[in-house]
C-alpha positions in Angstrom: -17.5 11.2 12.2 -16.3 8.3 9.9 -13.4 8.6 7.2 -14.5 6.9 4.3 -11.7 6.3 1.5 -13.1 5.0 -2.2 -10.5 3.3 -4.4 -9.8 3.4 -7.9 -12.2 1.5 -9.2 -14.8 2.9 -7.2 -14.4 5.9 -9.6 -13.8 4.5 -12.7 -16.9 6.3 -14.5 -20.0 7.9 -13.4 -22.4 5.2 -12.7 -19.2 4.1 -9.9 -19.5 7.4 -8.6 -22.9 7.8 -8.3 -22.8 4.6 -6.8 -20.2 6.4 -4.4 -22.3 9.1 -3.6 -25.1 7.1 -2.6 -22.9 5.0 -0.3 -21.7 8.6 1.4 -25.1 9.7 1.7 -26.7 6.6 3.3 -24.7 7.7 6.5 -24.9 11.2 8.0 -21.6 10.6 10.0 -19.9 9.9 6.3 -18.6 13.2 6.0 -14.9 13.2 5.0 -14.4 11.6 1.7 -11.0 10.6 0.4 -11.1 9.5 -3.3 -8.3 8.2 -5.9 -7.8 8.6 -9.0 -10.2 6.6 -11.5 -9.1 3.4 -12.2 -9.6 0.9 -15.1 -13.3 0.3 -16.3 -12.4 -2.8 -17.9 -9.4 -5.3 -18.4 -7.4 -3.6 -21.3 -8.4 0.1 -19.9 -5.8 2.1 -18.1 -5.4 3.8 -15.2 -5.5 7.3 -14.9 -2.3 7.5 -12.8 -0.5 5.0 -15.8 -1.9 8.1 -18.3 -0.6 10.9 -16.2 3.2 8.8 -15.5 2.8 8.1 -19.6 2.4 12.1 -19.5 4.9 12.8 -17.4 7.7 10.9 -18.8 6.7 12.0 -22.5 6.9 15.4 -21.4 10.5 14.8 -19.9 11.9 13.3 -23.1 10.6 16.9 -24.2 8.3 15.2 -26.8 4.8 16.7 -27.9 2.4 16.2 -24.8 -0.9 16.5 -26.8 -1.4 13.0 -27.3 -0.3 11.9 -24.2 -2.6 14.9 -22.3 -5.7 14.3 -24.4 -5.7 11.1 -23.0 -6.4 12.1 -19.4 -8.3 14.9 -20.1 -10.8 13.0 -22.2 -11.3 10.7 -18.9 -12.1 13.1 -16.9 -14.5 14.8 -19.7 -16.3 11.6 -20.0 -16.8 11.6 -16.5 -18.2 14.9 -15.9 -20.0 14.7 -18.9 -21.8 11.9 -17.9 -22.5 13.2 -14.6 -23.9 16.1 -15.8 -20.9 18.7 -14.6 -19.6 20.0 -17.8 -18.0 22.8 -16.4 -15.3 20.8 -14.7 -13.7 19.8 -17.5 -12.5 23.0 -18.2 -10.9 23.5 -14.8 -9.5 20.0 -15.1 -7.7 20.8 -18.6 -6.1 24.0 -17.5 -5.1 22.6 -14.5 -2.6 19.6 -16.5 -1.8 22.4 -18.4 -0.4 24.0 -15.5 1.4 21.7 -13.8 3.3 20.4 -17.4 4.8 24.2 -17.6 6.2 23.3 -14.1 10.1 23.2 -13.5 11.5 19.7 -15.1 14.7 20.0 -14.0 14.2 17.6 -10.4 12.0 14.3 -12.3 11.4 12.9 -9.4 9.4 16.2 -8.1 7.7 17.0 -11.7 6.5 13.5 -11.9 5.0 13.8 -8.8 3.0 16.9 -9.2 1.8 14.8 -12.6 0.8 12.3 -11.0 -1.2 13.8 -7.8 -3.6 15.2 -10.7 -5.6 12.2 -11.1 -6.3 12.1 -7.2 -6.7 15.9 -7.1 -9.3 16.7 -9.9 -11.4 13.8 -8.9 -11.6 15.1 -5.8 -12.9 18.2 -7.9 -15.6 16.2 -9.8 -16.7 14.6 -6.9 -17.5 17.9 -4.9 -19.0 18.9 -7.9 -21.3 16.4 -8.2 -22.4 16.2 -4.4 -22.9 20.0 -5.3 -25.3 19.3 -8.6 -27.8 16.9 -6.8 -28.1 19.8 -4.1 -25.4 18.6 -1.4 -23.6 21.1 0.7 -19.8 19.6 -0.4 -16.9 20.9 -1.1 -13.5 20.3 -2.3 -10.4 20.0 0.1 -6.9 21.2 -1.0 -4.1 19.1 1.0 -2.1 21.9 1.3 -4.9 24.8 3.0 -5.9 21.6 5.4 -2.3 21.0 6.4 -1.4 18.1 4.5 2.8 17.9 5.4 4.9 15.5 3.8 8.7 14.9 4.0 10.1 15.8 0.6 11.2 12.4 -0.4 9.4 12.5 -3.8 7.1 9.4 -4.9 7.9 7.8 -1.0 7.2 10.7 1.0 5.8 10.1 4.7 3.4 12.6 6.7 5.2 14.9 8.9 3.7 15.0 12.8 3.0 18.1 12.8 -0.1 17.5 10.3 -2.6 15.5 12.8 -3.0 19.0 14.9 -3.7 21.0 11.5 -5.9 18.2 10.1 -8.0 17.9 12.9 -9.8 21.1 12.7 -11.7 19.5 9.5 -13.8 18.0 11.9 -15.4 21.5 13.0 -16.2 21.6 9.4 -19.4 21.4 7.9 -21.0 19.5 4.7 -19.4 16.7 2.7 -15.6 17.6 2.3 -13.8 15.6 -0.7 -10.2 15.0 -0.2 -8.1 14.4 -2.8 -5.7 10.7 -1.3 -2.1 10.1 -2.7 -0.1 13.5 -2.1 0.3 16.1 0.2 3.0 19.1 0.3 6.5 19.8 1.6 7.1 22.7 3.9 8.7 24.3 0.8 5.2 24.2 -0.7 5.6 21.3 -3.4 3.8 18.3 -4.1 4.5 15.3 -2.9 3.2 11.8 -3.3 2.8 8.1 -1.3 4.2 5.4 -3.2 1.4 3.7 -4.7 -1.6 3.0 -3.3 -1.1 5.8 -1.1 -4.4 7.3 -0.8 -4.9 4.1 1.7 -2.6 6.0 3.4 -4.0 9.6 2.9 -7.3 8.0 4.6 -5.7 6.3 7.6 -4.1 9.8 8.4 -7.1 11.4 8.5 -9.1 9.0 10.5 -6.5 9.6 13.2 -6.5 13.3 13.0 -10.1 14.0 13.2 -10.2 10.6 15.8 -12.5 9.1 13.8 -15.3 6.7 14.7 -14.4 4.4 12.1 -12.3 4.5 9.1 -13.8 2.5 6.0 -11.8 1.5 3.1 -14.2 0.8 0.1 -12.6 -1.3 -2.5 -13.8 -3.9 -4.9 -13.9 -6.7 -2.5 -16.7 -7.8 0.1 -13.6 -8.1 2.7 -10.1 -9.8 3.2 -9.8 -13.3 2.4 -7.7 -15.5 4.2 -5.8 -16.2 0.7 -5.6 -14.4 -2.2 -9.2 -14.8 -4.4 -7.3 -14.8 -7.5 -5.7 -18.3 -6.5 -8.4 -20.0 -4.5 -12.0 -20.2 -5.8 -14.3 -19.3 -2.7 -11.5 -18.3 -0.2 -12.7 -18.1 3.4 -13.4 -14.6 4.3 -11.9 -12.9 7.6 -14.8 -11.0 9.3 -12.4 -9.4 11.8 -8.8 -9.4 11.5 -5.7 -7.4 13.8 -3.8 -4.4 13.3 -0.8 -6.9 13.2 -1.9 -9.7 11.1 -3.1 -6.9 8.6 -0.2 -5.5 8.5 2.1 -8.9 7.9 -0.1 -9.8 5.6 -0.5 -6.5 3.3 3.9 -6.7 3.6 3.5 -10.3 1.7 1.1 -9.3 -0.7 -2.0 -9.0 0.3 -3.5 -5.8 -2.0 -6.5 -4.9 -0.3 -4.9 -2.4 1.9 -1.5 -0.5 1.5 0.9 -2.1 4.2 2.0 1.1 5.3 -1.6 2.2 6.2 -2.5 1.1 9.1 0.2 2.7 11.1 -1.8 5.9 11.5 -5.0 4.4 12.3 -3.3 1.8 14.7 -1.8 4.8 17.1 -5.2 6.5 17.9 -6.6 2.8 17.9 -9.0 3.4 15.2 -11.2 0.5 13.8 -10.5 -0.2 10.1 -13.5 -1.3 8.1 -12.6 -2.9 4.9 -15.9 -2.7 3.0 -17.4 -3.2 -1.5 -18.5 -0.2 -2.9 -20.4 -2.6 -5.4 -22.0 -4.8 -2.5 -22.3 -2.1 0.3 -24.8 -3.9 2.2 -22.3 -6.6 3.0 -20.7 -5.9 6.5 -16.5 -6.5 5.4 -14.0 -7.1 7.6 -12.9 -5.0 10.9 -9.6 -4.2 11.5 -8.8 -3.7 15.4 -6.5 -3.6 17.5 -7.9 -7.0 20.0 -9.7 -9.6 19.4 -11.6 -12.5 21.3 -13.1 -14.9 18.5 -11.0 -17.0 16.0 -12.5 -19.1 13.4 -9.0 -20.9 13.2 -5.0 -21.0 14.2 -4.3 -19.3 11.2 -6.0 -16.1 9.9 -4.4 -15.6 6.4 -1.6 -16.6 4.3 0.3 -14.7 1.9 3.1 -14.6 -0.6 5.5 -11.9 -2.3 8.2 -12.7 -5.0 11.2 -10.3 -5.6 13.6 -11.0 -2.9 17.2 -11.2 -2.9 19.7 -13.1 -0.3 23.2 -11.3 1.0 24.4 -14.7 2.4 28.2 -14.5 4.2 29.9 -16.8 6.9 32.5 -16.5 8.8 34.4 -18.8 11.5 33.4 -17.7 15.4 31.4 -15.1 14.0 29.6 -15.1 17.3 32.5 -13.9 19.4 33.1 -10.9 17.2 31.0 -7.8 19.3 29.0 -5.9 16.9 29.8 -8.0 13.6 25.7 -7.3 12.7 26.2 -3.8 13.6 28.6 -3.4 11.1 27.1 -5.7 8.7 24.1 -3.2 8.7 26.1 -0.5 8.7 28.2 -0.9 5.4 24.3 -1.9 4.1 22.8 1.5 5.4 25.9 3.1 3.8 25.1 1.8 0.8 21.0 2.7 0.8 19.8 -0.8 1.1 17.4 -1.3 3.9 17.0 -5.3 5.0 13.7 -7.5 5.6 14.8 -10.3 7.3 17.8 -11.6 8.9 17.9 -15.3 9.7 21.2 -16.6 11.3 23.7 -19.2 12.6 26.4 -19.4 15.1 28.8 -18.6 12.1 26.4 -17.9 9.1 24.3 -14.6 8.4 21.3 -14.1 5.6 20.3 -10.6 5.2 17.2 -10.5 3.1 16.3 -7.3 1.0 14.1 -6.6 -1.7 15.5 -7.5 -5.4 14.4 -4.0 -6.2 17.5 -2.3 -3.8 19.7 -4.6 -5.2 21.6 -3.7 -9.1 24.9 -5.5 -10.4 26.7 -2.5 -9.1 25.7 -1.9 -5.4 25.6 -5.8 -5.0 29.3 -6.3 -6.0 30.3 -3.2 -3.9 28.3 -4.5 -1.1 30.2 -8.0 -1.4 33.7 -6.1 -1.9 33.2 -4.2 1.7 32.0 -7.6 2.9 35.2 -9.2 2.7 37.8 -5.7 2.8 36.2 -4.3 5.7 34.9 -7.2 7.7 37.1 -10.1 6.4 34.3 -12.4 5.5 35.5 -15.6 3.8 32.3 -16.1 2.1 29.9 -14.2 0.9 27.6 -14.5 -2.1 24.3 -13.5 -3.0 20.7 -15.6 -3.8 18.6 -13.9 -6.4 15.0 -15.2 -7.1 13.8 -15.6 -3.8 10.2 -15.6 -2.6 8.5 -15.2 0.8 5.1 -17.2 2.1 3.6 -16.0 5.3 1.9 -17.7 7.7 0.0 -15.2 9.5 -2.3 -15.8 12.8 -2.7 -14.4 15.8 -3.7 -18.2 17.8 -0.6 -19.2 16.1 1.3 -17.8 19.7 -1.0 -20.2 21.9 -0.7 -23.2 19.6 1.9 -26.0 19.4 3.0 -27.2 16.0 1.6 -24.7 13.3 5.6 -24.3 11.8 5.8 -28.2 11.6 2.7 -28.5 10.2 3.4 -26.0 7.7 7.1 -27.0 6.7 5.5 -30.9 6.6 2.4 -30.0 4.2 5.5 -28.1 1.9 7.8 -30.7 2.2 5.1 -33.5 1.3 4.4 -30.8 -1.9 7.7 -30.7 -2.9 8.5 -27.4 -2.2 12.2 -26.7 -0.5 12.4 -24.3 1.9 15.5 -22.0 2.3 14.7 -20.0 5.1 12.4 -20.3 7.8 12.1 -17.4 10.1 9.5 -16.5 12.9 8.9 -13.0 14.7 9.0 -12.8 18.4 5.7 -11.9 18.6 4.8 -15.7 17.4 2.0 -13.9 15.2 3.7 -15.0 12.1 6.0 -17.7 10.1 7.7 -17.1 6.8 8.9 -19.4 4.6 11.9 -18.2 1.7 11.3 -20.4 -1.2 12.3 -20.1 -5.0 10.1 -17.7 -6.8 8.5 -20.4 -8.9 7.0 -22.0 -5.9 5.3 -19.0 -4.7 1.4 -19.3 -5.9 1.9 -22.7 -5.6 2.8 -23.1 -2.0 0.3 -20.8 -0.7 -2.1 -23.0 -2.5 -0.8 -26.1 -1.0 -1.0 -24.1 2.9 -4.0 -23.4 2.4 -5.6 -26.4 1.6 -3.8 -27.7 5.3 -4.8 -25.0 7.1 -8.3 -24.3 6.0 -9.9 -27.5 3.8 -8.6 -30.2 6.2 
């Protein structure tokens, strides 16, 4: 049995489906189906999860909806229209309808059960059209398959208990379409992945079911070893690791959501990354070994929107548990750390900007110095990280110097350097206007030299 997951624009209109459909079809063993929510058709289109956000939040403000929800349902209608499955569009429509009467009062779980609706009634259309061109096909709810997700709305994570209750949908029969992106508390709401979660939704089913393969069809004929959008003709990665994968999707790399690989990775299940619009083209394997390398370094990536908590203090090595309770006051205050490079006497925690506001960061900088008596401590906005990313990198002498030379010969100043112990990986902190422009520069050393 293979999991196959189709991304957003993989269902942007009806010829993408069909195209979709044809792909499922090729391959008897393709028989569960994950699908998002349509994406954009062209540049300046939207996204039907940007509508049904749009939807949600006008609804909030309690201001008229019909705008807002004519604007996702005539999606939809085009769709099934096109496809020949008129009488979806009437489910669809009654179905928004439904979920705006819902309870307003917690946003954070309204919003959610807006936005699952774009995942959730193309899962509909899809079944529907397997159904119209004589397929047996159905539709899969999340919540009758078993679908359990921790009730932290917009970031929720799957509960263990779901792989045992998802696994009987391989006894199943036909095509099942399931809708990616949410699942259901055990109170019975809906709950979503952040973004990009129907990666996610996917991976999780791959491992229930103990897939043969899970492929991930996207709009790319694999992973490149850098970003396309900033190298013309990037070298492309035929087979990459769970762990490169996964420090690469944390520094940017959008092909896959980084949190997506986790379930495939514990049942060791192979990741194929594969172009609904070039099918024939093999893609890139994600596994969990391998034996061939066409270089030291597989990929290199780059993130902006990092912040540095940067404090000293004299002997700060003697003092037993001074991290601890560094972390500590930082859990306290719902800010969980990336990185944290350090010195006999100096610390640098490094979050995410996003965790960061003027008023947790000054009461984060008070405790500092009340509770731990930290002389200095200030914080480094604008930072950004570069990854060096390769799993030879461990049997290789030099990569880092190599690396922090081509930079330095560049111009670009690094403030951090930290590797993992795993040796897979190097990242570089640098100011966020260096970002695409250091990549650039590491990957002409690494892979045009």
């Amino acid at each position: 049995m293979k999991v196959c997951k189709f991304g957003g624009t993989s269902l942007a209109n009806a010829e993408q489906i069909r195209k979709v459909c044809d792909i499922v079809l090729s391959d008897p063993d393709r028989r569960l189906v994950v699908v998002s929510a349509p994406g954009k058709r062209n540049k300046e289109d939207a996204k039907v999860t940007d509508l049904l956000i749009a939807l949600a939040e006008t609804a909030l403000r309690d201001e008229s909806t019909d705008a807002a929800l004519d604007a996702v349902v005539n999606r939809f209608h085009a769709i099934a229209v096109d496809l020949g499955v008129h009488e979806t569009v009437a489910t669809i429509a009654a179905d928004l309808s439904a979920r705006l009467e819902l309870d307003r009062r917690d946003k954070g779980r309204f919003m959610d059960a807006l936005k699952a609706a774009g995942e959730d009634n193309a899962a509909r259309l899809v079944a529907a059209y397997f159904q119209s061109i004589g397929q047996e096909a159905w539709y899969v709810d999340p919540k009758d398959a078993g679908m359990l997700l921790t009730d932290e709305f917009g970031n929720a994570q799957v509960l263990p208990e779901s792989y045992d209750r998802l696994a009987a949908l391989s006894s199943r029969t036909g095509i099942l379409v399931f809708p990616g992106f949410f699942g259901y508390t055990r109170k019975g709401e809906v709950a979503t992945f952040p973004r990009g979660g129907s990666d996610i939704t996917g991976s999780i089913l791959a491992a229930a079911v103990m897939a043969e393969v899970y492929e991930n069809w996207t709009d790319v004929d694999s992973v490149y070893a850098v970003n396309p959008q900033l190298v013309n003709n990037p070298h492309p990665v035929s087979e990459i690791t769970y762990r490169e994968m996964r420090e690469l999707a944390y520094a940017g790399f959008s092909v896959l959501h980084e949190e997506a690989l986790a379930p495939a990775f514990l049942r060791s299940i192979p990741v194929n990354i594969r172009n609904t619009n070039n099918p024939t083209a093999k893609g890139t394997m994600i596994v969990r070994t391998r034996g061939n390398f066409d270089g030291t370094v597989t990929g290199i990536a780059g993130a902006k929107g990092f912040t540095t908590l940067n404090m000293s203090k004299y002997l700060m090595n003697r003092e037993v548990g001074f991290v601890l309770k560094v972390l500590t006051i930082l859990a306290s205050e719902g800010v969980p750390f990336e990185h944290m490079p350090s010195g006999i006497d100096s610390l640098s925690i490094i979050v995410r900007s996003q965790v960061m506001n003027p008023e947790r960061e000054q009461t984060i900088l008070r405790r500092l110095r009340e509770e731990l008596g930290i002389e200095d401590a200030s914080v480094t906005h604008g930072l950004a990280i570069v990854m060096l990313v390769g799993e030879a990198m461990a049997h290789t002498v030099g990569v880092t110097a190599r690396a922090a030379s081509s930079l330095a010969k560049a111009g670009v100043n690094l403030e951090v350097i930290n590797q993992g112990a795993s040796e897979i990986s190097v990242m570089f902190g640098i100011r966020e206007e260096y970002c695409n422009y250091a990549v650039k520069e590491l990957y002409k050393e690494f892979f045009l030299k």
